[in-house]
C-alpha positions in Angstrom: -3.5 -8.5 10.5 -0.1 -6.7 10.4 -0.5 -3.1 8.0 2.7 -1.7 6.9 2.9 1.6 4.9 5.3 1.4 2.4 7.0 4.8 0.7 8.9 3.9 -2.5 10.6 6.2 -4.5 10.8 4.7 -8.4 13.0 5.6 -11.7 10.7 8.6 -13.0 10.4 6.9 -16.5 9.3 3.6 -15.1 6.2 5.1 -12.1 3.8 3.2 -13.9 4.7 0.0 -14.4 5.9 -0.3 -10.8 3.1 0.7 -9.8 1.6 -2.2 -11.5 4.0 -4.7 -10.7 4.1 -4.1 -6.9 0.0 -3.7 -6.8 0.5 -7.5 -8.2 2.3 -8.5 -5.1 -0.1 -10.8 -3.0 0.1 -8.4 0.3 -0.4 -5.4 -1.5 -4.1 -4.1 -0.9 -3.3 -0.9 -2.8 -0.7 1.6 -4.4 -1.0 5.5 -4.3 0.9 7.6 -7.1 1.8 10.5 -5.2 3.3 14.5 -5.0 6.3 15.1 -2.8 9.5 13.3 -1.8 7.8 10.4 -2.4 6.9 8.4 -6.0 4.4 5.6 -4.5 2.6 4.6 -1.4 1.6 1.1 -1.0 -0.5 -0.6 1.6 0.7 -4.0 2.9 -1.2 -6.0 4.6 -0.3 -9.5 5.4 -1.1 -12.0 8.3 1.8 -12.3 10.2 4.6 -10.1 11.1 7.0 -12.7 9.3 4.9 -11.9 6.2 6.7 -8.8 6.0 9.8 -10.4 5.0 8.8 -12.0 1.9 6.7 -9.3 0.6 8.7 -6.4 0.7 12.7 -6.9 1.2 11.8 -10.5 -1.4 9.2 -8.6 -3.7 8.5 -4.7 -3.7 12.5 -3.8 -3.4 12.9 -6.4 -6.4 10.6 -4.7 -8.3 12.4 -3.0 -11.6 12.6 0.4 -11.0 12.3 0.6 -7.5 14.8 2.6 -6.2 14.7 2.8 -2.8 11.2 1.9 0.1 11.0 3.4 3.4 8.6 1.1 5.7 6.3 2.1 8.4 4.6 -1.2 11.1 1.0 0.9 12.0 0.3 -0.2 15.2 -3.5 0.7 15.4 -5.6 2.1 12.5 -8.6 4.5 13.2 -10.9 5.4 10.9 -14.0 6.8 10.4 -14.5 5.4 6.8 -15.3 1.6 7.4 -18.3 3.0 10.1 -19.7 5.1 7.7 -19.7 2.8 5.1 -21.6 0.3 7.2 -24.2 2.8 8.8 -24.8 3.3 5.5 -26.1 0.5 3.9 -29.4 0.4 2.1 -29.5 4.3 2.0 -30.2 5.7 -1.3 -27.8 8.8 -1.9 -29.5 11.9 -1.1 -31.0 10.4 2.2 
């Protein structure tokens, strides 16, 4: 599984429905309005390096009101969110 982080900065007017349009994309687990430099984040994550290619040079920078991305390949993730989750299973909150 390759994960690339990619920061996409979007006509003002329009935020929204990019949004919408590149969460569509099949590769795109999720996209993050944000504060900053930046308009949106979205999460790629696709099998193969290759992958890359057709989802966001062919798709994302296609998308109508995208002005310009900025990619970033993570090499390793780490977090503490996924081990959590599964320690805690059957747990009733408050527990």
């Amino acid at each position: 599984m390759v994960t690339a982080i990619v920061f996409i900065k979007a006509d003002v007017a329009r935020i929204p429905e990019v949004a919408g349009q590149v969460a569509a994309i099949d590769g795109v687990s999720e996209v993050y309005s944000v504060t900053g430099g930046l308009d949106l984040i979205a999460m790629v994550r696709v099998a193969h390096h290759e992958d890359l290619a057709s989802v966001i040079p062919d798709q994302v920078n296609r998308v109508p009101g995208v002005q310009s991305t900025e990619t970033h390949i993570a090499f390793r993730t780490y977090s503490t969110h996924d081990l959590e989750a599964a320690f805690s299973l059957g747990q009733e909150d408050g527990v």
